[in-house]
MDTraj code that builds the backbone (N, CA, C; nanometers):
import mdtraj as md
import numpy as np

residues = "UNK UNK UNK UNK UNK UNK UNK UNK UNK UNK UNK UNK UNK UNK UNK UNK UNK UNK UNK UNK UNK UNK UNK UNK UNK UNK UNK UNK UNK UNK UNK UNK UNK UNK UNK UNK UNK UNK UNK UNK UNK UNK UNK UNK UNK UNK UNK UNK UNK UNK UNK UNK UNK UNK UNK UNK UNK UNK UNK UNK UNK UNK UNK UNK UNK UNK UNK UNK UNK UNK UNK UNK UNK UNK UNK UNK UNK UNK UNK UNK UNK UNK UNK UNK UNK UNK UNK UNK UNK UNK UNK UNK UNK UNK UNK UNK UNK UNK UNK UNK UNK UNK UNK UNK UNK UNK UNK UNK UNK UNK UNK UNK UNK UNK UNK UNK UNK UNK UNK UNK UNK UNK UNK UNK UNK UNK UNK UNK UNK UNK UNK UNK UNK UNK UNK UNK UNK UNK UNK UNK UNK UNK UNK UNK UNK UNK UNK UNK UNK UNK UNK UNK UNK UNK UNK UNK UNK UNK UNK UNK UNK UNK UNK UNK".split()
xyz = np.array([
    [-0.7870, 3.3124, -14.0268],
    [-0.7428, 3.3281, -14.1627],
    [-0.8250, 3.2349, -14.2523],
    [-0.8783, 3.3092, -14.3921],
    [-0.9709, 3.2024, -14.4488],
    [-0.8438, 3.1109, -14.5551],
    [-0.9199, 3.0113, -14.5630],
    [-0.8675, 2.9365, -14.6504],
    [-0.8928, 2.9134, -14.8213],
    [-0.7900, 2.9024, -14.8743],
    [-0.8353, 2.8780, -15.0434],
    [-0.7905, 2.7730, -15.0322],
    [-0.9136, 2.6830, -15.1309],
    [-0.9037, 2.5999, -15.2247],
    [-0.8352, 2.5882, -15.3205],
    [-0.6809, 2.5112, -15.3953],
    [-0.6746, 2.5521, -15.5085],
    [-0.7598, 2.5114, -15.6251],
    [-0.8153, 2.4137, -15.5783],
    [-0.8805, 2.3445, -15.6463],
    [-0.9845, 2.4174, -15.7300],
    [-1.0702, 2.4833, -15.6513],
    [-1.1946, 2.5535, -15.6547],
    [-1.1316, 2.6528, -15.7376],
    [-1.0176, 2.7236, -15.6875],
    [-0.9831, 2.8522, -15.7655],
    [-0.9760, 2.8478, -15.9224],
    [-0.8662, 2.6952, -15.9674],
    [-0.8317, 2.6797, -16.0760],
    [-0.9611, 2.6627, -16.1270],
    [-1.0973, 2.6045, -16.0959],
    [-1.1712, 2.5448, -16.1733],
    [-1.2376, 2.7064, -16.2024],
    [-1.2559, 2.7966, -16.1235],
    [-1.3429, 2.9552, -16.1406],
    [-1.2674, 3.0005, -16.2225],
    [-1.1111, 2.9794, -16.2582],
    [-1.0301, 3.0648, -16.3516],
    [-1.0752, 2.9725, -16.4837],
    [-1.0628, 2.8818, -16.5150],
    [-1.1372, 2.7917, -16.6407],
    [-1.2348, 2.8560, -16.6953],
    [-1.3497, 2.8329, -16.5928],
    [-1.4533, 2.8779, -16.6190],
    [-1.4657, 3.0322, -16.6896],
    [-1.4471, 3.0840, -16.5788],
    [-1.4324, 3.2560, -16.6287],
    [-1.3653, 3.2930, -16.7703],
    [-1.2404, 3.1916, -16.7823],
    [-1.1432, 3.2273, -16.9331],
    [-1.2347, 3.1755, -17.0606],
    [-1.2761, 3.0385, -17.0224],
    [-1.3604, 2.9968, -17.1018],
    [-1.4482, 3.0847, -17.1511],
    [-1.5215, 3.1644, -17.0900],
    [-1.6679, 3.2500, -17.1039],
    [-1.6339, 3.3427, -17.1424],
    [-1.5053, 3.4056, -17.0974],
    [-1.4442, 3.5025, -17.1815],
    [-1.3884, 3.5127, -17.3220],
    [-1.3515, 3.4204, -17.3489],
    [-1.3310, 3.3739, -17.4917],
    [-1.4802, 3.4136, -17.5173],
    [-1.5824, 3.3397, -17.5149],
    [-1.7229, 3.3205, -17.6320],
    [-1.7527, 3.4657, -17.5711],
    [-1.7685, 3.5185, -17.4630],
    [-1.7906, 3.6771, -17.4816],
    [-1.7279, 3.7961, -17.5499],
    [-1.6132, 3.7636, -17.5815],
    [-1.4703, 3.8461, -17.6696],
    [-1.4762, 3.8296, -17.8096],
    [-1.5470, 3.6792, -17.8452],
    [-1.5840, 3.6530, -18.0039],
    [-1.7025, 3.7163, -18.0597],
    [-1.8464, 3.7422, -17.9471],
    [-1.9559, 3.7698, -17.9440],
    [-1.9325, 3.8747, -17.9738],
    [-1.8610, 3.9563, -17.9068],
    [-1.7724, 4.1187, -17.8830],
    [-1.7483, 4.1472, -18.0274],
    [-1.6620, 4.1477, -18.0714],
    [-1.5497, 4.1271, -18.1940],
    [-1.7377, 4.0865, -18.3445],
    [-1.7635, 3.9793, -18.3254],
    [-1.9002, 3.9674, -18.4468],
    [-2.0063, 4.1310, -18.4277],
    [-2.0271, 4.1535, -18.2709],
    [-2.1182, 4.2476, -18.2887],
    [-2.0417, 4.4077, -18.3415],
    [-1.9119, 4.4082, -18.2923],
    [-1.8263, 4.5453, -18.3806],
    [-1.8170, 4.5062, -18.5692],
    [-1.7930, 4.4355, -18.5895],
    [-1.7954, 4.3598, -18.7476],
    [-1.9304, 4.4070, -18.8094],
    [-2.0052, 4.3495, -18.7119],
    [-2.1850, 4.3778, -18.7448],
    [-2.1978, 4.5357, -18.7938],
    [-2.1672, 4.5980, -18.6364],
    [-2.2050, 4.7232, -18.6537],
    [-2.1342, 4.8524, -18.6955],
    [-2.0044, 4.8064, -18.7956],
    [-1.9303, 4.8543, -18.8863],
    [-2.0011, 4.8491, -19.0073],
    [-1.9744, 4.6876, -19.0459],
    [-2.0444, 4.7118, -19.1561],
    [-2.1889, 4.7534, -19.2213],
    [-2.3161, 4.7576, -19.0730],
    [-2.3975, 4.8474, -19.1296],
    [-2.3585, 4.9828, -19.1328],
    [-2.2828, 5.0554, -19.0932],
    [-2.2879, 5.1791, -19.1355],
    [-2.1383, 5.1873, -19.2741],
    [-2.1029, 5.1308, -19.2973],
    [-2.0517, 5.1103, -19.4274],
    [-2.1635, 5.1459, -19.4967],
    [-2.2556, 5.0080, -19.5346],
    [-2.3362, 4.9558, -19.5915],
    [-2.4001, 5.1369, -19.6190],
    [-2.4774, 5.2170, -19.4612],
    [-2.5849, 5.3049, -19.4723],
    [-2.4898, 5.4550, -19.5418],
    [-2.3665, 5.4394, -19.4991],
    [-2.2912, 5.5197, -19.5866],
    [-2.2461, 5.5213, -19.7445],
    [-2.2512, 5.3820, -19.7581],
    [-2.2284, 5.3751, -19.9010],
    [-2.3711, 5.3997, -19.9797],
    [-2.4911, 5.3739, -19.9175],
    [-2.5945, 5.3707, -19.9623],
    [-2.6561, 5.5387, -20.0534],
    [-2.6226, 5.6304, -19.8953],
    [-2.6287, 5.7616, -19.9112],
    [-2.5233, 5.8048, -20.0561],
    [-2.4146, 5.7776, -20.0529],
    [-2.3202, 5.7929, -20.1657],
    [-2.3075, 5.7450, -20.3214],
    [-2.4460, 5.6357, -20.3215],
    [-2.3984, 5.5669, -20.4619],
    [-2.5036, 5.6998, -20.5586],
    [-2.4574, 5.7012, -20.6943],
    [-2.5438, 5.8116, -20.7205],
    [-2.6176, 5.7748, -20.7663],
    [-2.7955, 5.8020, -20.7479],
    [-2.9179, 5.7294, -20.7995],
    [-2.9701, 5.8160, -20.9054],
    [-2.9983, 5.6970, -20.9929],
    [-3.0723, 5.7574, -21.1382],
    [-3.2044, 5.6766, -21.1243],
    [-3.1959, 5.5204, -21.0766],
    [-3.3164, 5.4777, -21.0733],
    [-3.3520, 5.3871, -20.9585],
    [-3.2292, 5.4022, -20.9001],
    [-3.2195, 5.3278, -20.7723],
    [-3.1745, 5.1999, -20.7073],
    [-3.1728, 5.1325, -20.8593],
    [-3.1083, 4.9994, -20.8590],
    [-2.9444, 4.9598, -20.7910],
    [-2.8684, 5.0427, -20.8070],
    [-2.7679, 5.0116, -20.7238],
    [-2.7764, 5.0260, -20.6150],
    [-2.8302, 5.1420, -20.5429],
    [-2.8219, 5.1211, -20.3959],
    [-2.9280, 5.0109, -20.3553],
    [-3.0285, 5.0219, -20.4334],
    [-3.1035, 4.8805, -20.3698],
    [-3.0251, 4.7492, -20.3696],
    [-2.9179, 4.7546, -20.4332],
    [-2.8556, 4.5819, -20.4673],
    [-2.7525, 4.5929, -20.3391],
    [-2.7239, 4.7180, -20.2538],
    [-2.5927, 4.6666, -20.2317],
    [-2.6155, 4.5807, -20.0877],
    [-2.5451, 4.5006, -20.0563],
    [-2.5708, 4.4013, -19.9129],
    [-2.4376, 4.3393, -19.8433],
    [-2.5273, 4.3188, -19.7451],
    [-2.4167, 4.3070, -19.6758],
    [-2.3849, 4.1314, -19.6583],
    [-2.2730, 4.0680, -19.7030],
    [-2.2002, 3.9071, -19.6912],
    [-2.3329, 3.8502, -19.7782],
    [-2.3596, 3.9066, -19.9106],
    [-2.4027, 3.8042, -19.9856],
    [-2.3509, 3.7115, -20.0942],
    [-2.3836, 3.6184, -20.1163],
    [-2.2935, 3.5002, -20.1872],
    [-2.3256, 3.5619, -20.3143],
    [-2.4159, 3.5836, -20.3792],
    [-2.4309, 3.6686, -20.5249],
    [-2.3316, 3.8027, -20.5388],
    [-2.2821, 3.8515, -20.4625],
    [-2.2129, 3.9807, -20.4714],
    [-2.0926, 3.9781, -20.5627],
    [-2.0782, 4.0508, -20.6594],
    [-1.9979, 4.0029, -20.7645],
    [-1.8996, 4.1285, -20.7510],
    [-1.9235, 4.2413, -20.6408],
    [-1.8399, 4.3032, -20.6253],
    [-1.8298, 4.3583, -20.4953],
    [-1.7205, 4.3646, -20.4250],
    [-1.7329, 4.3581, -20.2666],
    [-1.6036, 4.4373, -20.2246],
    [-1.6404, 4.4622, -20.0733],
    [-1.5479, 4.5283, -19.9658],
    [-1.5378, 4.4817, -19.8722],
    [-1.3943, 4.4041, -19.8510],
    [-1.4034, 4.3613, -19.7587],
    [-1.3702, 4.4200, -19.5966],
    [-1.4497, 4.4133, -19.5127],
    [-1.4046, 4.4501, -19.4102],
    [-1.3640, 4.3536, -19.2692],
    [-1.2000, 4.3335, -19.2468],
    [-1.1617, 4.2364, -19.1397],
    [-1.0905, 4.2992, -19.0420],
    [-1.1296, 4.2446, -18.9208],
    [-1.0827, 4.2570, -18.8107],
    [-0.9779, 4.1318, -18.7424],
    [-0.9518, 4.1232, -18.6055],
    [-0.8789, 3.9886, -18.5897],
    [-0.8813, 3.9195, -18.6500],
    [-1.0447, 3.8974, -18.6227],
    [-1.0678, 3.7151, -18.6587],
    [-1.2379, 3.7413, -18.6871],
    [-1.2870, 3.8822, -18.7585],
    [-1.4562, 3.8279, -18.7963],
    [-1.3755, 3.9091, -18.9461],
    [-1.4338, 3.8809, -19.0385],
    [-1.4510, 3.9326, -19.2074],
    [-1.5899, 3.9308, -19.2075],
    [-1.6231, 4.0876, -19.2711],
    [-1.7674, 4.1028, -19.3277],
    [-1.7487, 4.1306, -19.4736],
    [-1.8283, 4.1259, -19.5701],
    [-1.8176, 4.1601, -19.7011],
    [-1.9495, 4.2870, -19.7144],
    [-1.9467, 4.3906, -19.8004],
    [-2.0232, 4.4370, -19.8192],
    [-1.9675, 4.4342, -19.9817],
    [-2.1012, 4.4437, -20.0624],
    [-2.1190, 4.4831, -20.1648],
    [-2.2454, 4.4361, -20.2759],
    [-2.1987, 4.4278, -20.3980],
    [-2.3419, 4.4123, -20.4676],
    [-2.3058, 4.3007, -20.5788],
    [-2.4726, 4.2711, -20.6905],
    [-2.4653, 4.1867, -20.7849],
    [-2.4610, 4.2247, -20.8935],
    [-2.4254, 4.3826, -20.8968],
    [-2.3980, 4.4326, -21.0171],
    [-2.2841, 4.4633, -21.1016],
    [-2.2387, 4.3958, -21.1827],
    [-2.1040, 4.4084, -21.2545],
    [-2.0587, 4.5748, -21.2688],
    [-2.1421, 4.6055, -21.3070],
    [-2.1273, 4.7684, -21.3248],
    [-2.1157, 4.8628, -21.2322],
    [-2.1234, 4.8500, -21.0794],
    [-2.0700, 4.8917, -20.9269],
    [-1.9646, 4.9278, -20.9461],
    [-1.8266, 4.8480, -20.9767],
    [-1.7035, 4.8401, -21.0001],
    [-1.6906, 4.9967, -21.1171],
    [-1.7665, 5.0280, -21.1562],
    [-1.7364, 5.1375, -21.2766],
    [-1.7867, 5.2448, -21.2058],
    [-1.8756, 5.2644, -21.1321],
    [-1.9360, 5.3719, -21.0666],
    [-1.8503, 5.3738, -20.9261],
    [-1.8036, 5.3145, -20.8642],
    [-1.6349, 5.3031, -20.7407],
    [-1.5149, 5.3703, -20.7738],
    [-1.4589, 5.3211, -20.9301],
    [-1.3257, 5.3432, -20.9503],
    [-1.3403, 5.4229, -21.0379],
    [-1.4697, 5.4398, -21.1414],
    [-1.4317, 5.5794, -21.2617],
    [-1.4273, 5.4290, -21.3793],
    [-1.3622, 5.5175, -21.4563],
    [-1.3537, 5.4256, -21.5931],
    [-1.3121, 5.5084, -21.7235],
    [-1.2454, 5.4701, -21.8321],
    [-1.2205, 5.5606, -21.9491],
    [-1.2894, 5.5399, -22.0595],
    [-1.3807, 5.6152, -22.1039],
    [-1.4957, 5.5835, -22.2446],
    [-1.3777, 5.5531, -22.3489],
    [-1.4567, 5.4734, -22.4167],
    [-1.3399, 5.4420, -22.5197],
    [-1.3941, 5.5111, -22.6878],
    [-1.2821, 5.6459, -22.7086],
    [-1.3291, 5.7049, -22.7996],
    [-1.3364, 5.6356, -22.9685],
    [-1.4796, 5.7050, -22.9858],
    [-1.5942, 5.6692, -23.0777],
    [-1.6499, 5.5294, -23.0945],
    [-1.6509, 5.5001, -22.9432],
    [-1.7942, 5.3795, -22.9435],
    [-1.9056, 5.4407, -22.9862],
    [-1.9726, 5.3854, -23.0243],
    [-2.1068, 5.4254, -23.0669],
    [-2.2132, 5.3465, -22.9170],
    [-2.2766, 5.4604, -22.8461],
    [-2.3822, 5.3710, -22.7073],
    [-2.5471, 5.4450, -22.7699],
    [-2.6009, 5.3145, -22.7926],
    [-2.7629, 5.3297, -22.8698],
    [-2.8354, 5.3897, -22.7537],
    [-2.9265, 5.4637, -22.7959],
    [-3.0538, 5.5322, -22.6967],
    [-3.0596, 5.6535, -22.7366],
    [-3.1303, 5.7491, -22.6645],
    [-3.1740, 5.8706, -22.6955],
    [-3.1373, 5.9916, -22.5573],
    [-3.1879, 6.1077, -22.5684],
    [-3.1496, 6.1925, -22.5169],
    [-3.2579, 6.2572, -22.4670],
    [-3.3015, 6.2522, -22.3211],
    [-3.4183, 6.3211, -22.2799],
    [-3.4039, 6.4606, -22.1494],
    [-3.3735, 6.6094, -22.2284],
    [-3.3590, 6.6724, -22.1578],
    [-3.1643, 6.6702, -22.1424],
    [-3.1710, 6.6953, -22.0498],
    [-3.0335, 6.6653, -21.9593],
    [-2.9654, 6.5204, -21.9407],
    [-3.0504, 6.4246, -21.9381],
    [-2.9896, 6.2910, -21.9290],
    [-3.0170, 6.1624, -22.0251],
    [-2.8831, 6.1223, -22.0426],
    [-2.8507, 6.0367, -22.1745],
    [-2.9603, 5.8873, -22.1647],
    [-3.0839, 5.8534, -22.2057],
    [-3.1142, 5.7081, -22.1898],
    [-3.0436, 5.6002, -22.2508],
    [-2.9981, 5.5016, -22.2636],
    [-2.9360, 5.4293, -22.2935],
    [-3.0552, 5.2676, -22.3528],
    [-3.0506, 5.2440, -22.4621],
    [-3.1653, 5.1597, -22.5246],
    [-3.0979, 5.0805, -22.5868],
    [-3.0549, 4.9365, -22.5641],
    [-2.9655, 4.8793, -22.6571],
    [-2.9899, 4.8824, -22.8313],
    [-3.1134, 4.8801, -22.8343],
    [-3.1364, 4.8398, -23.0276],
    [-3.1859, 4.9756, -23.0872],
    [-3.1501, 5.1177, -23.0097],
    [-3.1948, 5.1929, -23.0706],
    [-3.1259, 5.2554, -23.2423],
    [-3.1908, 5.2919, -23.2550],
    [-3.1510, 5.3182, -23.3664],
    [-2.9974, 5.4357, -23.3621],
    [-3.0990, 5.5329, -23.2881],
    [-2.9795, 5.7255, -23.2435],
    [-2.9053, 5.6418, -23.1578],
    [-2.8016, 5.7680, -23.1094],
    [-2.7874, 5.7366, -22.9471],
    [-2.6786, 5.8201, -22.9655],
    [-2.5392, 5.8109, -22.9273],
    [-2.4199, 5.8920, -22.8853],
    [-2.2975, 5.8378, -22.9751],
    [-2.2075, 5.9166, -22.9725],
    [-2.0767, 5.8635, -22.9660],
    [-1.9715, 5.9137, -22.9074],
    [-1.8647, 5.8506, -22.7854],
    [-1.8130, 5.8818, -22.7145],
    [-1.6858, 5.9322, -22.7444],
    [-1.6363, 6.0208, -22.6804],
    [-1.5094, 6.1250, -22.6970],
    [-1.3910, 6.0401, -22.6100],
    [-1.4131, 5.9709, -22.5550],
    [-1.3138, 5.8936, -22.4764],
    [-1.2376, 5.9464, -22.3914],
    [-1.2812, 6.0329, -22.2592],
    [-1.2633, 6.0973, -22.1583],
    [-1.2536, 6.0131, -22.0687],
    [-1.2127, 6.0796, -21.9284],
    [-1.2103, 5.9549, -21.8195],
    [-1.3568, 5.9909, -21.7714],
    [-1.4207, 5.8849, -21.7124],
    [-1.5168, 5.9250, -21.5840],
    [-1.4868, 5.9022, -21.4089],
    [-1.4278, 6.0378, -21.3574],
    [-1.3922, 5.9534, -21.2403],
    [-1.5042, 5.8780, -21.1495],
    [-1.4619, 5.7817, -21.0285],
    [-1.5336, 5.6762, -20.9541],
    [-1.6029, 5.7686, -20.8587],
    [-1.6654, 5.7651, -20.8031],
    [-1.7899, 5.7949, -20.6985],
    [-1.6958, 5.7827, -20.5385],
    [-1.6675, 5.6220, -20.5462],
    [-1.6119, 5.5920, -20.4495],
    [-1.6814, 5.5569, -20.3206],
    [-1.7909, 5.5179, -20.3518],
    [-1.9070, 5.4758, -20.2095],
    [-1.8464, 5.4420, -20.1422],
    [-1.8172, 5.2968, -20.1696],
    [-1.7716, 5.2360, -20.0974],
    [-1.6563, 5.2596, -20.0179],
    [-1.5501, 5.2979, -20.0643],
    [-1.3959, 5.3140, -20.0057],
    [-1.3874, 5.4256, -19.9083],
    [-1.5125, 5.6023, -19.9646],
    [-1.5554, 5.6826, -19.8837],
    [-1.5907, 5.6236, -19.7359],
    [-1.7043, 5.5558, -19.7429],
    [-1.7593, 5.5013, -19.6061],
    [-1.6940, 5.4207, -19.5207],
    [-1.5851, 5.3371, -19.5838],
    [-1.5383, 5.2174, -19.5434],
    [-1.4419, 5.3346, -19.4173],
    [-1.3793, 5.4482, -19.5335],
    [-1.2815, 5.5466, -19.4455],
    [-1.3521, 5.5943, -19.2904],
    [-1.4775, 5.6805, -19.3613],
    [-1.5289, 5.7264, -19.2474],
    [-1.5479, 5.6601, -19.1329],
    [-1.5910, 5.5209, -19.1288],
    [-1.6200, 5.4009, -19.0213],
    [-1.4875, 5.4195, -18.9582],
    [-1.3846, 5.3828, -19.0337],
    [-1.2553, 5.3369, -18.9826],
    [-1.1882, 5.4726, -18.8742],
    [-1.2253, 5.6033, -18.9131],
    [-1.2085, 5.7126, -18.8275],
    [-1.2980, 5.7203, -18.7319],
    [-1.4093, 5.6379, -18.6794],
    [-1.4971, 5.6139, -18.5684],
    [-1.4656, 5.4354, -18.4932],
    [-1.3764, 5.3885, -18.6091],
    [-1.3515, 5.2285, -18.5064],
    [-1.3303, 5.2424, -18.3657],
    [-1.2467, 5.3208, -18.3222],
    [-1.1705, 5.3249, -18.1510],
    [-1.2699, 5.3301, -18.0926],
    [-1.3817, 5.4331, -18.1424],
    [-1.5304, 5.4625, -18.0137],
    [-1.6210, 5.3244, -18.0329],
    [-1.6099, 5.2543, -18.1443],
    [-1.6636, 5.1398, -18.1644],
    [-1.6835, 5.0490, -18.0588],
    [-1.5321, 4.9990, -18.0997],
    [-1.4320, 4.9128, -18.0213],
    [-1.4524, 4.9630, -17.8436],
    [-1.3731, 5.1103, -17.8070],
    [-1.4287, 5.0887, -17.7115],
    [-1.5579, 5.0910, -17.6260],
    [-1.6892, 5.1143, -17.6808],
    [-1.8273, 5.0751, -17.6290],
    [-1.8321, 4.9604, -17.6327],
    [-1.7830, 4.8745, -17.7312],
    [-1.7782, 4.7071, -17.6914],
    [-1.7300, 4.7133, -17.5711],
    [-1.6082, 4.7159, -17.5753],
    [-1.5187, 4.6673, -17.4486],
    [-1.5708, 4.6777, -17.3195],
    [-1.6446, 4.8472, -17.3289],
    [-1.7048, 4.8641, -17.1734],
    [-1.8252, 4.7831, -17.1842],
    [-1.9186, 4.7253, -17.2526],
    [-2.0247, 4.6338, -17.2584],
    [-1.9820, 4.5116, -17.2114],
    [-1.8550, 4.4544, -17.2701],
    [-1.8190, 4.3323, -17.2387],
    [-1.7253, 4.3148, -17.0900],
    [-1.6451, 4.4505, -17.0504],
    [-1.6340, 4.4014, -16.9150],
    [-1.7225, 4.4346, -16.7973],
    [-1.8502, 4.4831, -16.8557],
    [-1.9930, 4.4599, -16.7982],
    [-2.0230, 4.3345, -16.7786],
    [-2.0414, 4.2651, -16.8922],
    [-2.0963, 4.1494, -16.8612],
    [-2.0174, 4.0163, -16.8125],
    [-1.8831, 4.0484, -16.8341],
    [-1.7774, 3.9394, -16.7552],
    [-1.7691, 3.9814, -16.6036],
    [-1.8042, 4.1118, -16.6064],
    [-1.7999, 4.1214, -16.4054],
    [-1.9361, 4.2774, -16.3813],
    [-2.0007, 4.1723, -16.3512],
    [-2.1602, 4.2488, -16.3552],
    [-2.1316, 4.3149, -16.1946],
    [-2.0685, 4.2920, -16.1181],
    [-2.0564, 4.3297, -15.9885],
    [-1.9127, 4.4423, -15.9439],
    [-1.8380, 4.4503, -16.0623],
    [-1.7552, 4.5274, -16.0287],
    [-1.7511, 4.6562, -16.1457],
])
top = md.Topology()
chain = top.add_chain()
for i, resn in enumerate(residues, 1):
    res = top.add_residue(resn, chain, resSeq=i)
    for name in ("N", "CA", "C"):
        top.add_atom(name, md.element.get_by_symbol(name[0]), res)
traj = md.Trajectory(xyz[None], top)
């Protein structure tokens, strides 16, 4: 009959729990990670481009971001969003406020907007609804988390027991 150590045993269960922890956190940052890039590549596809500047601004956990989404799990928070005040109006919509006067001109089909122009518009004060990039993508991710989550899991009890 072989013999156990308890000694030995308790110290392999330490060990192992220990490593499991920093592999379960590693776990948990790389699902966070790879949520929020496809947030990020979903919201990207969705913002509507006139010149490109918003989707170029939007990022992911930047300290300039003056408008954001947050996305948390247990214990990782990612932020996605951008440095443009005006994001927030193209997300949620907004109501023109009737007979502002907005300076610029009119080329074709689409309104330019020129602060010191002389022409320009005056608004009827309609709603504009939001786009919704962000909240769209954030959804779609969240209806693919489980397959996420579980390809982590089978990765990580890969690498906590490479032999079984």
């Amino acid at each position: 009959m072989a013999k156990v150590n308890k000694k030995e045993l308790e110290r392999l269960y330490k060990r192992v729990k220990k490593r499991s922890q920093r592999e379960a956190q590693f776990s948990m940052d790389r699902v966070a990670r790879a949520s929020a890039l496809q947030v990020l590549r979903g919201a990207q596809d969705r913002v509507p481009v006139r010149d490109g500047i918003l989707r170029a601004s939007l990022t992911i956990g930047h300290a300039s971001n003056v408008f954001d989404l947050v996305l948390s799990g247990l214990r990782a928070e990612v932020t996605i969003g951008t440095n443009l005040s005006y994001a927030r109006y193209v997300e949620e919509g907004f109501t023109q406020r009737k007979g502002q006067f907005v300076p610029g001109y009119w080329d074709r089909e689409k309104f330019i907007y020129v602060p010191d122009h002389p022409g320009g518009m005056v608004l009827k004060g309609k709603r504009i609804p939001g786009v919704h990039f962000l909240a769209r993508s954030e959804a779609e991710v969240e209806s693919i988390m489980d397959e996420l989550v579980k390809e982590e899991l089978d990765d990580l009890a890969r690498r906590l027991f490479p032999d079984g």
